[in-house]
N, C-alpha and C positions, 0 to 999 in steps of 0.2 A: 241858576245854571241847571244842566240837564245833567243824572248822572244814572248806569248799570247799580244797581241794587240787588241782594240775595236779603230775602226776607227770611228764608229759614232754608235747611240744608238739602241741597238732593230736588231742589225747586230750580225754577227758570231766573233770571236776571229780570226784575222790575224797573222798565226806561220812566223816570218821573223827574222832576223840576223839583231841587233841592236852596236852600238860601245859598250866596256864596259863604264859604271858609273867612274866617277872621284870624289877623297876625293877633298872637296872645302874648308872646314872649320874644327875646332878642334875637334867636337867630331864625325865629319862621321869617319865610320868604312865600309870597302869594305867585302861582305860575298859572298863566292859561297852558292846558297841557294840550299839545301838538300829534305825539301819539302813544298808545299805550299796550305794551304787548302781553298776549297770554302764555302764560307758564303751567306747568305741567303741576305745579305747586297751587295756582289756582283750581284745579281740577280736584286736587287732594282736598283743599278746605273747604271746597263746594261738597263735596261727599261727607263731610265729618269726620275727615278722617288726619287734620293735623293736631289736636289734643287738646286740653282746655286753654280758653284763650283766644283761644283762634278759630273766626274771631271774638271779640271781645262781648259783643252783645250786636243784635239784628233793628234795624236793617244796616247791612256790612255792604260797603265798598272795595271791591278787589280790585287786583295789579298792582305788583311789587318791580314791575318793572317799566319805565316812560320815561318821557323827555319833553320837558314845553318849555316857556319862554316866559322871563321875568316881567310882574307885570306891576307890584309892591313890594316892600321891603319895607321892617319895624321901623319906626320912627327916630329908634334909639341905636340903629345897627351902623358901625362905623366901620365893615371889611371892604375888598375890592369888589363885592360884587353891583349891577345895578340895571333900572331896568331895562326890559331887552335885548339883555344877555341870554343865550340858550344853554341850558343846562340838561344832563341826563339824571336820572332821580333812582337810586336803588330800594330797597323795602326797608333794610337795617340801615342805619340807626336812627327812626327817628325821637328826638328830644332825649337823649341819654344823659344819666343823672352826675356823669362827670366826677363823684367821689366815692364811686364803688373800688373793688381794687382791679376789677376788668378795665377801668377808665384811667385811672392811677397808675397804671405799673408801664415799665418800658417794655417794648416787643418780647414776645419769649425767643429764646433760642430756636425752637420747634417752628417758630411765625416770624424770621428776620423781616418778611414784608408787611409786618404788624405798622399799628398807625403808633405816632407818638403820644403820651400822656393826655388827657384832657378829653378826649374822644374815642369810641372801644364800639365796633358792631358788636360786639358779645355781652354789652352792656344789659344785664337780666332788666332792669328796671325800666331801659326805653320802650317806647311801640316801634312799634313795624308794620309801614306802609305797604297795605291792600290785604295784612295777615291779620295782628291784631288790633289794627287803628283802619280808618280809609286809606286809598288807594289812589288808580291813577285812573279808572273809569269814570272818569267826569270831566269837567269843561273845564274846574278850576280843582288847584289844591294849594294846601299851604305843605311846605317841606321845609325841612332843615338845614339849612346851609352847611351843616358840615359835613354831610353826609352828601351833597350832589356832585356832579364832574360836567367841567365845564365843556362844548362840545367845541371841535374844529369849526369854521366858516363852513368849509362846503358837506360836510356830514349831515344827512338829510335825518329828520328827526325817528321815521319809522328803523332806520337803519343804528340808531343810538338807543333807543328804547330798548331794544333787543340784548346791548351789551350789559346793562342794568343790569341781569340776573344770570337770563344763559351766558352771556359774554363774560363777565366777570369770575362766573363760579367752575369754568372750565378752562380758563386761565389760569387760575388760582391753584386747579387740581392739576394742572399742568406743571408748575413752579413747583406742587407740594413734591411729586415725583424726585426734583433734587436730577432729572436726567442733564446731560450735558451733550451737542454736537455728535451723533453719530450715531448715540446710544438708539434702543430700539425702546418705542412705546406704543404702546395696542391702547385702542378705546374700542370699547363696547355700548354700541348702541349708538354706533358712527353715522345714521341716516339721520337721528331727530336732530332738536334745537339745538342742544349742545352739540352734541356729536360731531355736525359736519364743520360748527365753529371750530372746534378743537384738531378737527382733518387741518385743517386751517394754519391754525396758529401754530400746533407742530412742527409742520412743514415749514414755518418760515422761522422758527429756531433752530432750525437746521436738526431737527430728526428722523429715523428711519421709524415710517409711521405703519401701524396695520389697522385697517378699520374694520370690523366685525359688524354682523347686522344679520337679523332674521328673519327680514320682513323684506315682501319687493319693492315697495313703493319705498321706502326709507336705504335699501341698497342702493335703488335708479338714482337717488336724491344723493347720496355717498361719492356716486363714480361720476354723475354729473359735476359735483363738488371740487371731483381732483383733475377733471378737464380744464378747469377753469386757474387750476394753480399756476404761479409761478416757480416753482422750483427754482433753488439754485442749484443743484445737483439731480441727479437720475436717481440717487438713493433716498434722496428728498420728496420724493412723488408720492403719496397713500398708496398703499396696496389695501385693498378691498376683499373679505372674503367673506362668504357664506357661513354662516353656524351651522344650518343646517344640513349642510354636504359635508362639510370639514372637522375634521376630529383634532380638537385641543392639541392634544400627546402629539400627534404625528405632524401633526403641522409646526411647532416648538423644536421638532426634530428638523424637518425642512429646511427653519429659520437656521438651525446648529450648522447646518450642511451648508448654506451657502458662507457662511461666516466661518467655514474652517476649522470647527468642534469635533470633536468626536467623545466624547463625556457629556451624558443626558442631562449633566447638573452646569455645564455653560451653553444647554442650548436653549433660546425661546427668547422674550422679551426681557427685556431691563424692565419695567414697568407696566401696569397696564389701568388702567380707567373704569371702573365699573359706573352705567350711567342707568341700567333699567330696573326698575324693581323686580329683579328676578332672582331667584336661586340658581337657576341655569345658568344664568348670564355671568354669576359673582362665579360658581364652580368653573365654566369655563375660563375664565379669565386667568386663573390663579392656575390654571392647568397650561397656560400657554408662559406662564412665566420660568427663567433661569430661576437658579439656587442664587438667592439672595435678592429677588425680585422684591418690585413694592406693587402692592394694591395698593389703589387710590380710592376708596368708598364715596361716590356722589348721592349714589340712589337711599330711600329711607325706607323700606319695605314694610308693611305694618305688622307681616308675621316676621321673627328673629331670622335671621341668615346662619346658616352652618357652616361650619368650616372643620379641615382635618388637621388635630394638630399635630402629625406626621408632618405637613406643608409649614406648619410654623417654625416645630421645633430641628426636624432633620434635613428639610432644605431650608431653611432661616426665612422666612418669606414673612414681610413686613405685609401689615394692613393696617390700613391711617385714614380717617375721615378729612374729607372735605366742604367746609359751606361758605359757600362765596366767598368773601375776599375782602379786606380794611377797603378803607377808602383811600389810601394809597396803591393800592394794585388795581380799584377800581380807573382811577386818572389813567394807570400806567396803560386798561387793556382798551381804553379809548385812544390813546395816542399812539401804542402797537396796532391798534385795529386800523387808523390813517393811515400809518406809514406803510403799512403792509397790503393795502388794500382787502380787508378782510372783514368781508359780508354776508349776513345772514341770507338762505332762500325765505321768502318773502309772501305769503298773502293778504292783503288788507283788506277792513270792513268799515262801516261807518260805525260809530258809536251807536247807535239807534237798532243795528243790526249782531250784536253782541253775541243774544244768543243765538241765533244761525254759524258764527265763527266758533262757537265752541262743540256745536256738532258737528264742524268741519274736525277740528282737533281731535275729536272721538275716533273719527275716519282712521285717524294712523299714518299720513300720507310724508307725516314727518315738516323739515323744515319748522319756518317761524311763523305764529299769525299774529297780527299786529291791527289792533284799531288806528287810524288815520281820522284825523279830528277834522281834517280838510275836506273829508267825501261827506256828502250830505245825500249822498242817494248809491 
């Protein structure tokens, strides 16, 4: 089989003819993979910059996010799955060691959408595909059964690959929010992969959504985004705004004013999303928030993030990390994403052309790129 290769960090993708993958244990499952998308995540470990481990030792297979079609299954494996089935594949968990107490214990209180006993993405002992195990940038791969989501009939593969990581981890930070019908939630960094996912999904949980963005091409890609929404209400619709023209404070005040506030401490968002690695981006955010707001942390910055704890302690303002989502909230944001009609923007490449698609991602232009295993040219 043919597969993208990093031979050492801060280098190009080496296209070479690898043996296929062999099933070794009960729940590997063999997939020809169909297509595999680039994450912002692969960009980090391409630089050296996700920490020991990752990856595990060179030459490294990345993509933590894809989707192909069953092509073997262990000899010993007795579940529903079988081959020909299509399936989407996320990075966590695979082969998890099942009697840590991350795999042992029931959902916490903090993670109601946690998986049940036996299986845990938080699993310290498993790998994780295309971080610190291979990936999805090859022809073939062996993945985990417990760990994949089965895809609809008419879900086209590049459009499920994409839910694998941004789809899942911005649903997840969505849910972690705790918002409810009505309430107001801001995402930051509303033009990229997650972002305009999240324009998305909000909108069709019924909330009053604000999208932030500081870039043009990832604005254009924002406001193209909420053309295409279905709303069920006018309040439903993203509003779109500039960082760079717009000032946190007074715009927080704007939001008080149309919602009938006049106390600086019930005006601004319920919630809000941080997705870029920035300081800017996390100070704004927390600055558009009411008294009693929640940060959502998605981004991982390499230098520390600041915060005032004036914001913590005197207007109570919660801050809580997000990373992707059990393999229960995975299912769930593939069968929300059908029902909702809720699709990534889109660029595809052949496998062969790999890294030209990651100079494209340099660019900034936002949206999703995604290899497509079907293009040969």
């Amino acid at each position: 089989m043919h597969a993208q290769c990093l031979d050492a960090f801060d280098t190009p993708y080496v296209y070479r003819e690898l043996p296929l993958p062999k099933l070794e244990f009960l729940h590997d499952v063999l997939i020809k993979v169909d297509a595999a998308s680039y994450c912002h995540t692969d960009a980090v470990l391409a630089e050296g910059k996700m920490g020991p481990g990752n990856p595990s030792s060179f030459p490294h297979i990345g993509c933590h996010e894809f989707a192909g079609t069953i092509v073997a299954l262990h000899r010993d494996y007795t579940g529903e799955l079988k081959t020909g089935d299509r399936i989407g594949v996320p990075g966590r968990a695979f082969r998890p060691c099942t009697k840590c107490s991350e795999c042992t214990s029931e959902p916490s209180p903090k993670d109601p959408y946690g998986d049940p006993p036996g299986y845990s993405v938080h699993c310290p002992h498993s790998t994780n595909n295309g971080l610190s195990g291979p990936g999805g940038f090859r022809e073939y791969a062996v993945v985990d059964d417990r760990q994949i989501a089965p895809l609809p009939e008419d879900m086209l593969a590049t459009d499920a690959a994409v839910l694998m990581c941004a789809g899942v981890t911005i649903y997840s930070a969505i849910k972690k929010t705790g918002l409810q019908p009505g309430q107001r939630l801001g995402i930051m960094g509303c033009g990229g992969g997650l972002g305009h996912l999240g324009l998305q999904y909000a909108s069709a949980m019924g909330l009053r959504v604000l999208g932030i963005d500081a870039n043009d091409k990832p604005l254009q890609l924002s406001k193209d985004t909420v053309t295409k929404i279905s709303a069920k209400s006018a309040d439903t619709i993203p509003e779109i705004i500039d960082a760079r023209n717009t000032n946190a404070s007074d715009f927080a005040q704007e939001l008080g004013r149309r919602d009938g506030k006049t106390d600086r401490g019930e005006m601004g968002l319920d919630a809000v999303i941080i997705l870029p690695d920035s300081q800017t981006a996390f100070t704004y955010g927390i600055d558009l928030l009411r008294n009693h707001g929640v940060c959502v942390l998605v981004s991982f910055p390499v230098k520390p993030l600041q915060f005032s704890a004036a914001d913590v302690v005197f207007r109570d303002i919660s801050i809580v990390g997000s990373l992707v989502g059990s393999n229960h909230l995975l299912r769930e944001t593939v069968d929300f994403s059908a029902k909702h009609g809720v699709r990534a923007h889109i660029r595809t490449y052949p496998l062969f052309k790999l890294n030209e698609l990651v100079e494209e991602y340099h660019r900034g232009l936002g949206g999703k790129l995604v290899v497509d295993m079907s293009l040969k040219e």
